[in-house]
C-alpha positions in Angstrom: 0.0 0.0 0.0 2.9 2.5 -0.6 2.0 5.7 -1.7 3.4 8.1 -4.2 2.6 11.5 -3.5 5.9 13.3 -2.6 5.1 15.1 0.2 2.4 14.5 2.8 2.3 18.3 3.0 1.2 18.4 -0.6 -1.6 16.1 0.0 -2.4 18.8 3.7 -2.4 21.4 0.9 -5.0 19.7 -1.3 -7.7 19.4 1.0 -6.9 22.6 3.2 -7.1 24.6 -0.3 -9.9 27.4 0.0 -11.1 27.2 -3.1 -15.0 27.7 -2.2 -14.1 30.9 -0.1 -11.9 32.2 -2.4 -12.9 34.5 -6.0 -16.1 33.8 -7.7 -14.2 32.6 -10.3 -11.9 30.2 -8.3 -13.7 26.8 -9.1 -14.7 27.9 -12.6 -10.8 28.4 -12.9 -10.5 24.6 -11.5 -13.2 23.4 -14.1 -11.6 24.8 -16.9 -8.0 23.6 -15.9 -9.3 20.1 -15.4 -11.4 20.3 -18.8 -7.6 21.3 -20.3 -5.8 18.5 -18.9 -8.3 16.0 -18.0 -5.9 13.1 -16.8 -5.1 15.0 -13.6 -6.2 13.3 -10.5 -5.1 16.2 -8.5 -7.5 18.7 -10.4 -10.3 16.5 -10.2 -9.6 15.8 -6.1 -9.2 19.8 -5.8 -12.6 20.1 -7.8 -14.4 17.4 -5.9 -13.6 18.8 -2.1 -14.8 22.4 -3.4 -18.2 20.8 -4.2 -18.4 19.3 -1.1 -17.2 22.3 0.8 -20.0 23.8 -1.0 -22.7 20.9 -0.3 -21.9 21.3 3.2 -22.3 25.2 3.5 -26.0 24.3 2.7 -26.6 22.8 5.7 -24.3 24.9 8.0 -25.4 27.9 9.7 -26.4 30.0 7.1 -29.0 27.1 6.2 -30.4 27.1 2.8 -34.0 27.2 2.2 -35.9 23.7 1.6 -36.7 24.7 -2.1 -32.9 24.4 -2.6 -32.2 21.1 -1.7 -32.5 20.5 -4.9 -29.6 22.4 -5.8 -27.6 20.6 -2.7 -28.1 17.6 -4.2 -26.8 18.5 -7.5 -23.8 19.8 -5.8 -23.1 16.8 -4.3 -23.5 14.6 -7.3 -20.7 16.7 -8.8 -18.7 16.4 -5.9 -19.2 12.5 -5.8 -18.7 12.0 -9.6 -15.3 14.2 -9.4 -14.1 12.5 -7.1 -14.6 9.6 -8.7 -13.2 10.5 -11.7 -9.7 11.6 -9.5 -9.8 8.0 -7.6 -9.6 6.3 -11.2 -7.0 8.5 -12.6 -5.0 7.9 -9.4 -5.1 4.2 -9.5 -6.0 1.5 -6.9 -6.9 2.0 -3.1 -3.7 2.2 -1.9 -1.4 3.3 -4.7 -1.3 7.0 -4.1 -2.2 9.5 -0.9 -4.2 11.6 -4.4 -6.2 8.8 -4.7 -6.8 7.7 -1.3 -8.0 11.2 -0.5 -10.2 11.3 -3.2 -12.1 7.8 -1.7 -11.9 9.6 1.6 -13.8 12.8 0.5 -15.9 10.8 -1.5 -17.4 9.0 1.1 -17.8 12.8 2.5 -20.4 13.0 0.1 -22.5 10.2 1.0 -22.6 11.2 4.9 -23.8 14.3 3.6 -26.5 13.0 1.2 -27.4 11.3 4.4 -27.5 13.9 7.1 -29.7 15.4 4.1 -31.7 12.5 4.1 -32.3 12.2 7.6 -33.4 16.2 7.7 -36.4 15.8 6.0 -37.5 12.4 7.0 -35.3 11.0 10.1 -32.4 9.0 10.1 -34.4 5.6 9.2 -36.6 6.6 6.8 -33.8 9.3 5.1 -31.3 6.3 5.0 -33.9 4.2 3.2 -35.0 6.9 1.0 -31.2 7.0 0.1 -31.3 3.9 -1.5 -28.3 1.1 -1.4 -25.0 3.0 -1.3 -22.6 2.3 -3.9 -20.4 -0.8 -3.5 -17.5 0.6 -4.7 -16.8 2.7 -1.6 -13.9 2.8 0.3 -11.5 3.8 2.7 -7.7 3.0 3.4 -7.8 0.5 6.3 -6.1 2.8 9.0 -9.6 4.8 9.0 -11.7 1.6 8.7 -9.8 0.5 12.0 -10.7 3.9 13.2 -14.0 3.9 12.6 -14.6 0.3 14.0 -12.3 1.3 17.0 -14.8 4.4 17.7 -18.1 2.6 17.2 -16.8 -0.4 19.4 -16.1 2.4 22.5 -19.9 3.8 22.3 -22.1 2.3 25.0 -25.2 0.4 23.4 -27.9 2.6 21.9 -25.8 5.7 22.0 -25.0 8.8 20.1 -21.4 9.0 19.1 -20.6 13.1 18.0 -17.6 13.1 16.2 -14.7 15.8 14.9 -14.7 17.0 11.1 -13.2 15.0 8.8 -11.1 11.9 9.3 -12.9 10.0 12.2 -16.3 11.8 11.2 -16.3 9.7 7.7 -15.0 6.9 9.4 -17.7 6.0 11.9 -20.4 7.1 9.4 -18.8 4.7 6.9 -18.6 1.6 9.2 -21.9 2.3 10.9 -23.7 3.0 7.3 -21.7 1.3 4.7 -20.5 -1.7 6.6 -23.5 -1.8 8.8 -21.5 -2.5 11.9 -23.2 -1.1 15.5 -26.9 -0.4 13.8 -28.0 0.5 17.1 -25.7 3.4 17.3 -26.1 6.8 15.8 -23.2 8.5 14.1 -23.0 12.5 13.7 -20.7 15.0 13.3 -21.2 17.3 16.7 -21.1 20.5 14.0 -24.0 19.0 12.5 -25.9 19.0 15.8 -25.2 22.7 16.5 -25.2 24.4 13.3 -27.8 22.6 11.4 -31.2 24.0 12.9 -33.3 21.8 11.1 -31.7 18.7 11.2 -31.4 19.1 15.3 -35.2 19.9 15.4 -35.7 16.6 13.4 -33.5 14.2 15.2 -34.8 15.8 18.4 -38.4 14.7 17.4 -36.8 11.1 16.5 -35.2 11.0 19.7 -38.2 12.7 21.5 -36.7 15.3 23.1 -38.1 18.4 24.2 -39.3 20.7 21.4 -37.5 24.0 20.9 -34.3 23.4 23.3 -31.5 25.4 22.6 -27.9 23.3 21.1 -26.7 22.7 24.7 -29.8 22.7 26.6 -30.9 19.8 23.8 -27.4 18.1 24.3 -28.1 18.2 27.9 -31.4 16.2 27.5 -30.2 13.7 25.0 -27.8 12.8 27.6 -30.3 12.3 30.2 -32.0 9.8 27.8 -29.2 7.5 25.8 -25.4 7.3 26.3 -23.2 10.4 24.2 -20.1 9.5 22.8 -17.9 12.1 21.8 -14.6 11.1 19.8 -11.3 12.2 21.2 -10.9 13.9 17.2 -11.4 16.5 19.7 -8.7 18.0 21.9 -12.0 18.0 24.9 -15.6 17.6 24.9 -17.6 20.1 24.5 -18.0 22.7 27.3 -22.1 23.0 27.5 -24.5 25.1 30.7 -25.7 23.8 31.5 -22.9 21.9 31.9 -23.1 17.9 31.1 -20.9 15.6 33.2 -18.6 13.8 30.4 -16.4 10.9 32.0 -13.6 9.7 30.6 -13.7 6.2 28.5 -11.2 4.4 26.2 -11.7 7.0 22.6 -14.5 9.1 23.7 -16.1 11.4 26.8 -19.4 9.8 27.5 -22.4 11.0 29.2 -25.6 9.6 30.0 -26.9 6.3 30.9 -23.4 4.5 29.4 -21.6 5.7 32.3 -22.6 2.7 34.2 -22.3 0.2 31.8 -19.6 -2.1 31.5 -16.3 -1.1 29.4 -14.8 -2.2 26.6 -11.1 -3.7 27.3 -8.5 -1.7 26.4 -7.0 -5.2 24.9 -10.1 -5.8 22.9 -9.0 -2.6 20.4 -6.8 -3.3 17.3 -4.3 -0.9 15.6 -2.7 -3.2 13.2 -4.0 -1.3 10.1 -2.0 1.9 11.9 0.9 -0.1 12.2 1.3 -0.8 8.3 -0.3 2.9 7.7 2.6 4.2 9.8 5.3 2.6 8.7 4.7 3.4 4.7 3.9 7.1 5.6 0.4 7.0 4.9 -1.2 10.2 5.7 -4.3 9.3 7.1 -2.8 7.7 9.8 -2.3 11.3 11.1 -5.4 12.0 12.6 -6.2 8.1 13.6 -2.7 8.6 15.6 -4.1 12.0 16.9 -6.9 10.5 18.3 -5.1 7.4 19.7 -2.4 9.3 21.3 -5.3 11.5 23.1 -6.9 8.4 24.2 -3.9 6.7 25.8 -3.3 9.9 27.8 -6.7 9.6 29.4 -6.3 5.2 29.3 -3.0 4.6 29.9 -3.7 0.7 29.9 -4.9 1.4 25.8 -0.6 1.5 26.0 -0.5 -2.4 26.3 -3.2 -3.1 23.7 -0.9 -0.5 21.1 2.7 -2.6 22.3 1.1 -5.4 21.0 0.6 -4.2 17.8 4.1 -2.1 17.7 2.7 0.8 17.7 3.0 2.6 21.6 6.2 3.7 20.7 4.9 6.0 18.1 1.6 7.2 20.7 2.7 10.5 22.4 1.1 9.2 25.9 2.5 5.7 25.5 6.5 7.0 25.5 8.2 6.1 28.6 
């Protein structure tokens, strides 16, 4: 699985590249260089991450009006079939960090077709309305591991919140695409603040009270299932009222989980980090970000990494 790109700072540069921010004119400049030299996987990545960027302004803060989802959706689709389009240029899962990104931010789209989804018609009926997602996604291993390693650490019939990005696609990928934990449900914790509508939604799903505030309806989710918040986060999120997080191997956890039994430290698996690390993948950056978070708070999760040779790369596991 060795990767090609010559600098994992290029790759950084890719998908931190402001292009929907920037100049009106800044992904019509991308479209026509792409249109110019179609063959370039790099265009077509840069292209697809604007369009999802894009997608996901619609259901940010400055929510767009119901009659445009429509247009969201078209956005999307672009997004999804650029990316696409750069994952075949760049070859197999695996052969370059261009490529890799491109299945990465590609399942982006999907999660956000689905948080769509689940807007208008809650998360059972939107994910049904979604249809059968496509077969052909993926994601390298390390964030497979990472997502399976998250899910696993969420007490039964909780909400896991997690960061943007990395882990964020992760668990929605293993918990929608690979069905694994279908008890659990998986959102990024931006989602549940900024986007109005979908809280009010998932709120009536989840029966909480009508017209709470984003921490007073936090606050009463936790008094009804178990949160899980990822450690993609440097701390949970400070709330007032204010919510009494505990500490548990990957997350902070609120809520009835407190009392239920843990998952052993030795019971989590970081081989796919190992091989990640060692041909200088970079997505196992913010897998070992999280990890090395979690062993600070869990130093026993140290024993479970020796095993699979990789404490001596997690900050809190150095001796």
């Amino acid at each position: 699985m060795a990767t090609f790109l010559s600098s994992a700072l290029l790759l950084a540069a890719l998908l931190q590249a402001p292009v929907p921010g920037g100049p009106p004119d800044s992904l019509a400049a991308i479209r026509d260089r792409a249109a110019r030299d179609s063959t370039d996987a790099e265009l077509w990545l840069l292209m697809g991450r604007a369009y999802l960027e894009l997608g996901a302004e619609a259901h940010g803060p400055g929510h767009r009006a119901p009659e445009d989802s429509a247009w969201a959706r078209a956005v999307l689709d672009t997004a999804d079939g650029a990316l696409t389009r750069a994952a075949a240029l760049a070859g197999p899962l695996g052969k370059s960090a261009v490529g890799d990104s491109a299945r990465v931010l590609r399942v982006g789209t999907w999660a956000a077709r689905s948080w769509a989804a689940w807007e208008v018609s809650g998360v059972e009926d939107g994910q049904q309305a979604l249809g059968p997602l496509p077969t052909d996604l993926r994601l390298p291993a390390v964030l497979e591991e990472l997502g399976e390693n998250l899910l696993r650490a969420c007490p039964t019939a909780g909400v896991l919140f997690t960061a943007d990005g990395a882990d964020s696609y992760a668990a929605w990928y293993m918990r929608f695409a690979r069905n694994l934990r279908p008890d659990l449900l998986v959102l990024p914790l931006a989602a549940w603040r900024e986007d109005a509508p979908l809280r009010t939604r998932l709120a009536r799903d989840l029966k909480l009270a009508k017209g709470a505030d984003t921490d007073l309806s936090l606050r009463e989710l936790s008094r009804r299932r178990s949160v899980c918040v990822s450690m993609g986060f440097d701390r949970p999120p400070e709330t007032r009222p204010r919510i009494a997080w505990q500490t548990r191997t990957l997350q902070w956890v609120a809520g009835p989980g407190t009392t239920s039994a843990r998952v052993p430290p030795r019971d989590f698996v970081f081989a796919a980090l190992r091989i990640a690390l060692d041909e200088n993948d970079p997505w196992a950056e913010p897998a070992l970000a999280a990890y090395s978070r979690a062993a600070r708070t869990t130093p026993g999760l140290c024993d479970a990494m020796a095993t699979f040779k990789v404490a001596r790369d997690v900050t809190g596991c150095r001796r």
